[in-house]
N, C-alpha and C positions, 0 to 999 in steps of 0.2 A: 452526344459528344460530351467526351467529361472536363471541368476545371482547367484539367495541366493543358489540354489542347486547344481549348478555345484561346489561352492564356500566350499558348505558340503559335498561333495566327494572329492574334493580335499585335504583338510585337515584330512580327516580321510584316503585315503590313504597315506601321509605324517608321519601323526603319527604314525601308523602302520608299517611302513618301518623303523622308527625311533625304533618302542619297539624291531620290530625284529631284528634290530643290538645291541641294549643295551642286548638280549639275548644271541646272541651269543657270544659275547665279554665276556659274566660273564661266558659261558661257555667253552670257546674253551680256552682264555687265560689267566684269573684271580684266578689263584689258589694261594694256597699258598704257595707254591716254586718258584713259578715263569718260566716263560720259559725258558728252558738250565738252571735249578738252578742245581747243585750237589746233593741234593735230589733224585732224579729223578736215577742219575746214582750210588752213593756208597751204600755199601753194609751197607743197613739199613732195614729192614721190614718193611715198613709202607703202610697204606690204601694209598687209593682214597684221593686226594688231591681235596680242594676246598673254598669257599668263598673269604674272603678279607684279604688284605693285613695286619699287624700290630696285636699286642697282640687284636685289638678288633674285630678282626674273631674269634676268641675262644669264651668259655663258661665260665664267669666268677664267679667266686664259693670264698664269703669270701676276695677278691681283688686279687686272684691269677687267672688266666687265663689258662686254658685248651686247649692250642692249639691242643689237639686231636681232639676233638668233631668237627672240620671242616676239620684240616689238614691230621688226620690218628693217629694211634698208633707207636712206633717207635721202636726199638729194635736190638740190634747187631745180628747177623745169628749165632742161633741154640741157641739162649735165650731168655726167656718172653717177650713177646708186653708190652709195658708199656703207659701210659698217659705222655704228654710230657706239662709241665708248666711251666709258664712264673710267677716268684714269684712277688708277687710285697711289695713291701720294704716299711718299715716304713717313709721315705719319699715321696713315690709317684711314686716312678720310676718303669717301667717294662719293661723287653723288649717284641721288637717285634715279634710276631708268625716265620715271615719269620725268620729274626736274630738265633732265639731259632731253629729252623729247620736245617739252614745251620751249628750253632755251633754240634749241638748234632752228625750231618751226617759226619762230620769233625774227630771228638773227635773218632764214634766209626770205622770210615778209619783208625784211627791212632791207635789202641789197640794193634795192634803187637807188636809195640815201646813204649807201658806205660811203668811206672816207678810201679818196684814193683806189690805187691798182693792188691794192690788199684787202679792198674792200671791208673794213674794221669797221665794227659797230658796235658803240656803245653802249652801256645801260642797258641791254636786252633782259629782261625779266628784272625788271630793276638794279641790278648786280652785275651782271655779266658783261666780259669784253670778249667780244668773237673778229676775227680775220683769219683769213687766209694762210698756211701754213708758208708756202712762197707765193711771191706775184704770178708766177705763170702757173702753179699748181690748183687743184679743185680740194686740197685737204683744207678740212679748217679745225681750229685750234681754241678752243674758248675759254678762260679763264675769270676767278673775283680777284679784285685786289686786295692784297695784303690777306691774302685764302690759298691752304692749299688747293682746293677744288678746279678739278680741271675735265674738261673732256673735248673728245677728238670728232674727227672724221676723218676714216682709213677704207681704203680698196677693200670691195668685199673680199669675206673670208680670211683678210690677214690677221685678222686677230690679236694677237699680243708680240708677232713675231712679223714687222712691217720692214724688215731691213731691208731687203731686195724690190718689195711693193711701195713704201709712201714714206721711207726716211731717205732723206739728201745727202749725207756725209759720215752715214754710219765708220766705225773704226778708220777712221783717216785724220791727215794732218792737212791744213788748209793754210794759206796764206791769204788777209784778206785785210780789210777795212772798215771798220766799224764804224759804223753812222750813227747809231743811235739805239736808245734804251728804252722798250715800250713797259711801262712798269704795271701795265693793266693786262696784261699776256706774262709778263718776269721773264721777257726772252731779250735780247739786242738782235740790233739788225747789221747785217755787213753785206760787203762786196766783195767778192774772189779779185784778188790781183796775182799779177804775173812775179816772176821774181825782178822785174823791173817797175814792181810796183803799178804798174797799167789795169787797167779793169778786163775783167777776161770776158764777162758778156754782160753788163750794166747791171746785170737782176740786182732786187735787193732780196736776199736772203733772214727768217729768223730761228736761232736756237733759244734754248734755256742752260743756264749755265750752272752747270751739277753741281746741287749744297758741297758744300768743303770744297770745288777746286781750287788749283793754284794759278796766282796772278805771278810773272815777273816784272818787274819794271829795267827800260833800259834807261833812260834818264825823265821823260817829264809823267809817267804813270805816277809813280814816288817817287820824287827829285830828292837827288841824295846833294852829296857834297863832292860826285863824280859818275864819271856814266860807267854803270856796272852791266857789262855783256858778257857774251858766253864767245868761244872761239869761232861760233858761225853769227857772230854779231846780235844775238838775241840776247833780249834781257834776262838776268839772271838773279837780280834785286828781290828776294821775295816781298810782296804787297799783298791786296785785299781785292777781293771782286767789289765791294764796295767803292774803294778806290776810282776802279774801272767803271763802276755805275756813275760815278760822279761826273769823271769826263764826259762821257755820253750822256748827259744830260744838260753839260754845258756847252754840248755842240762841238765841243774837242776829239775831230777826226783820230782815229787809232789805229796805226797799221800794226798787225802782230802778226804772227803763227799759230794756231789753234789747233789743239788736239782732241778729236770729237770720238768717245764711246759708241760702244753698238748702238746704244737707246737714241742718239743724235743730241747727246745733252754737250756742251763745252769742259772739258775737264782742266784744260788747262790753258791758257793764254800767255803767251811769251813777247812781249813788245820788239818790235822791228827798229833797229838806232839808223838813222840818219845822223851824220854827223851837220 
């Protein structure tokens, strides 16, 4: 055998020794929990773990990220499998698949101890605040404070396009009640009222309220020097969502009209005048 051939056997069994460990490595320990991750051992339902590290082992749908389609579906014991998503925020941020795994496996360890019929928990991987999307619903919603970072849990397969599956009030106008301002979710919570002002079925409902919307005020949102309404008696005062945070956080009930986008974010808020 001469030089150039032994020289061409060598190197293709080299290589081939070479694919065969980049194979197993992607299979034995590259998943997406990671080795000894908590995944693995709390009580969460989820598949078959796999691919790569970081929100970009997912399936990304619209800029939100599906870390199911590699990692598994996920679920508290004796409740829906759901799709586990990494949102990704108006500025660009997203978390990572792994991150979004350990929070979620954390959050539903901890359910025993939630807070209330929204079951909200705390501090979950140091940072994190997770509850429940509504009181009666299985979606949960987890978010950091003063962070874009955010991720869901959505009905399998709905992916980026949950309008019909696991959003409450996509493109509609609601009349309701604001109770209050969870500022570790950046969502308010409310109550559907009737046009007589009545609660239409007690739930407490939460959305996020879309950067830039519009507030109006009819007199105590921003108390002018008269009450400024619209000819169906909504406020017409332009104000601040900040405004509107303030109330709901000082426990100042809000009755408005809200106008909610596909995405189920508040775009606009119109105060209801009682005289």
């Amino acid at each position: 055998m001469n030089f150039t051939a032994k020289k061409a056997i060598k190197t293709a069994i080299v290589g081939g020794a070479l694919a065969a460990t980049a194979l197993l490595s992607a299979c034995g320990g590259n998943n997406v929990a990671g080795n000894g991750s908590p995944v693995k051992n709390a009580a969460v339902e989820q598949g078959q773990t796999g691919g790569g590290q970081g929100a970009a082992a997912g399936e990304s749908s619209g800029g939100d990220v599906n870390c199911s389609k590699h990692g598994g579906q996920v679920g508290a014991p004796g409740r829906p499998k759901m799709d586990l998503i990494a949102v990704a925020a108006t500025d660009g941020t997203t978390p990572g698949c792994t991150e979004a795994y350990n929070v979620i496996t954390e959050y539903y360890g901890k359910l025993p101890q939630a807070e209330g019929p929204g079951e909200r928990v705390l501090d979950v991987q140091g940072k994190w605040t997770c509850a429940r999307l509504t009181e009666s619903g299985t979606e949960v919603t987890c978010g950091v404070p003063n962070s874009s970072l955010q991720l869901e849990t959505r009905p399998a397969g709905s992916g980026k396009a949950p309008v019909e599956q696991n959003r409450k009030f996509p493109n509609s106008t609601q009349r309701v009640q604001f109770t209050g301002y969870d500022a570790n979710l950046r969502m308010v919570r409310f109550q559907l009222i009737t046009g007589q002002d009545d609660p239409v079925d007690g739930k407490t409902y939460r959305l996020p309220l879309r950067k830039g919307g519009e507030v109006f005020s009819a007199a105590t949102l921003c108390p002018g020097e008269s009450v400024t309404i619209d000819d169906e008696g909504y406020g017409s005062l332009p104000c601040g969502q900040d405004q509107l945070i303030q109330q709901l956080r000082e426990g100042n009930p809000v009755l408005a009209l809200i106008t909610v986008n596909g995405a189920d974010q508040i775009t606009t808020v119109k105060e209801i005048y009682h005289p």
